[in-house]
Steps between C-alpha positions, in 0.01 A plus 500: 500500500655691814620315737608578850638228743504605864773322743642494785234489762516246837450448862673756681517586850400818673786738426649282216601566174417414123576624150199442226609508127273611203614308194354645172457374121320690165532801710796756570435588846772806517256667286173494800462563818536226684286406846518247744152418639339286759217295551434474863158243599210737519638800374522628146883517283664732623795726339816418787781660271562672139828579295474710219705480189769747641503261803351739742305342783199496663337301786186460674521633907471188613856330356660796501858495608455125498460436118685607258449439078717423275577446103729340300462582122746303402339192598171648461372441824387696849528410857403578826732452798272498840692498803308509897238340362189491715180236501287756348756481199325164453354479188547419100759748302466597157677738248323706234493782334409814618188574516450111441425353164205244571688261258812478670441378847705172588436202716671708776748388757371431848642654799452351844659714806437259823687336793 
């Protein structure tokens, strides 16, 4: 069975800094597109940044400029480095495929941006 393990995720405070990691096993993630997506309380997942298999990027309006994706094929494994993070970052991150494969969604890693 796939597994992804999110990590990473933390209390931050307003214009902080953290780096989530996408660990992967029984699937070759340099193969996908990858996605980082949140969960923010009340709203539905939403797609925050994508990497394709030729590691071009793409990122929702709202993290633009402050997000940026990442792979590692070696180690099999995708991050996402979010710098100036804002409350309204608040929420939990996953990784997935993209589009997302209903299978594969994690526990998520939970992101807290607060003074």
């Amino acid at each position: 069975q796939v597994q992804l393990v999110e990590s990473g995720g933390g209390l931050v405070q307003p214009g902080g800094s953290l780096r989530l990691s996408c660990a992967a096993s029984r699937i070759t993630l340099s193969i996908y597109v990858m996605g980082w997506y949140r969960q923010v309380p009340g709203r539905q997942r939403e797609l925050v940044a994508r990497i394709t298999s030729g590691d071009t990027t793409n990122y929702a309006d709202f993290v633009k400029g402050r997000f940026t994706i990442s792979r590692d094929n070696a180690r099999n494994a995708v991050y996402l480095e979010m710098n100036s993070l804002k409350p309204e970052d608040t929420g939990v991150y996953y990784c997935n495929r993209v589009p997302a494969h209903w299978d594969y969604w994690g526990q998520g890693t939970q992101v807290t941006v607060s003074s």
